[in-house]
C-alpha positions in Angstrom: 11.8 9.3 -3.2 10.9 6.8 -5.9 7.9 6.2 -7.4 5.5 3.3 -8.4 3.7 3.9 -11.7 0.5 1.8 -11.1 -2.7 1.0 -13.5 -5.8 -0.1 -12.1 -8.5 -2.5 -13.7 -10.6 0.6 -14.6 -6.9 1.8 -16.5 -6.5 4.8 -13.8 -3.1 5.3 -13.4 -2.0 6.2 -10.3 1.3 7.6 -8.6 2.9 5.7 -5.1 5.6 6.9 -3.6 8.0 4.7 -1.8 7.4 5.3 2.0 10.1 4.5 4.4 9.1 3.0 7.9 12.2 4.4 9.7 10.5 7.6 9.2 7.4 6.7 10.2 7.2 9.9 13.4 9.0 12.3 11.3 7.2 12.1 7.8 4.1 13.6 7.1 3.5 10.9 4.2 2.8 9.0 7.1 0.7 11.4 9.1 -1.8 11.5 5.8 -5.0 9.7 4.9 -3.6 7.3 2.2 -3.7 4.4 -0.1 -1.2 2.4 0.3 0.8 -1.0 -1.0 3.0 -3.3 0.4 4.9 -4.8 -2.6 7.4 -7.6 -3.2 10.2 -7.1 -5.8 11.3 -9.7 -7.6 13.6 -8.2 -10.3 14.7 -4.7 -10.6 11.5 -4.5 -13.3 9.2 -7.0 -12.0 7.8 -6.9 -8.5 4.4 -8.7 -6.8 1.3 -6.2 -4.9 1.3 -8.2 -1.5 -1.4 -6.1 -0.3 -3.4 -3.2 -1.6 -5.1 -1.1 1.4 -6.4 2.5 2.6 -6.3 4.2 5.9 -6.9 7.4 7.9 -3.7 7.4 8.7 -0.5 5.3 8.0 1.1 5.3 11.2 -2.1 4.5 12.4 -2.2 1.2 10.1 1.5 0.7 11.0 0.9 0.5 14.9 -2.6 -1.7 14.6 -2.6 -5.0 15.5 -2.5 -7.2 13.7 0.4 -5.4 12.5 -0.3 -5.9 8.7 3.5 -4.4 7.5 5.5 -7.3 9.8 3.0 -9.5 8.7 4.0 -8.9 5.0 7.5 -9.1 5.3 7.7 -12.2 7.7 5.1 -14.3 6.4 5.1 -12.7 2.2 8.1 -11.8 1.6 7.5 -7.6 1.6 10.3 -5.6 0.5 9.1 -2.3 -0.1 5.9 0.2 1.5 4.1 3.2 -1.4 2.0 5.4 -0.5 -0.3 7.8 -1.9 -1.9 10.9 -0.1 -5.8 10.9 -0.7 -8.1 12.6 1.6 -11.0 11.5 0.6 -12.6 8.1 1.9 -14.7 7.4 -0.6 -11.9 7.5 -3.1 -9.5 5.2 -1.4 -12.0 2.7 -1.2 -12.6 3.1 -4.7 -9.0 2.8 -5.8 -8.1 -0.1 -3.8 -11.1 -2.2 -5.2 -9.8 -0.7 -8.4 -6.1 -2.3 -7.3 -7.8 -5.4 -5.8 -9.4 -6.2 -9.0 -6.9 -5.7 -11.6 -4.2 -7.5 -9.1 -5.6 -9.8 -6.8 -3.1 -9.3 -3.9 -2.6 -11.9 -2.0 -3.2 -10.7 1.5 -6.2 -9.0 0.5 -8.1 -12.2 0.3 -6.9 -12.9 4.2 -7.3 -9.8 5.4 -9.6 -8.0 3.3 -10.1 -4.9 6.0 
């Protein structure tokens, strides 16, 4: 599974994992409380954060409508999904503002939930 070194505004780094939707019933990454990012590569090096965002659950924010992910991909150009575990709610709010901050997504400004 690769990962997606990432440094916040308050220079936290922090660890996503690339998710893949295919497996969204079968993997638990997607049965977890998580942060999560939906990304646009541009290079193999450079890539754009889309969307920075948290949830109980991320087949739970996969399902919801408006379906944020398809959204991404048809509208922003999404080509990738990381994820990181985090249980505690106070903590992924915190590190997305941290995300939202230092990176301005775009699709956090239209859907800022």
């Amino acid at each position: 599974m690769a990962t997606l070194p990432i440094q916040g505004a308050s220079n936290r780094h922090y660890d996503y994992a690339s998710a893949d939707v295919k497996n969204i019933r079968t993997s638990l990454l997607f049965q977890a409380p998580a942060n999560f990012l939906f990304v646009r590569w541009l290079e193999p090096t450079a890539f754009e954060i889309l969307y920075a965002g948290e949830a109980p659950s991320l087949y739970g924010m996969l399902i919801q409508s408006p379906n944020l992910w398809d959204i991404a991909q048809q509208q922003y150009g999404a080509t990738a999904l990381y994820a990181r575990p985090n249980g505690n709610e106070k903590n992924r709010k915190r590190e997305k503002a941290d995300l939202v901050e230092k990176y301005a997504p775009k699709m956090n400004v239209e859907y800022p939930g």
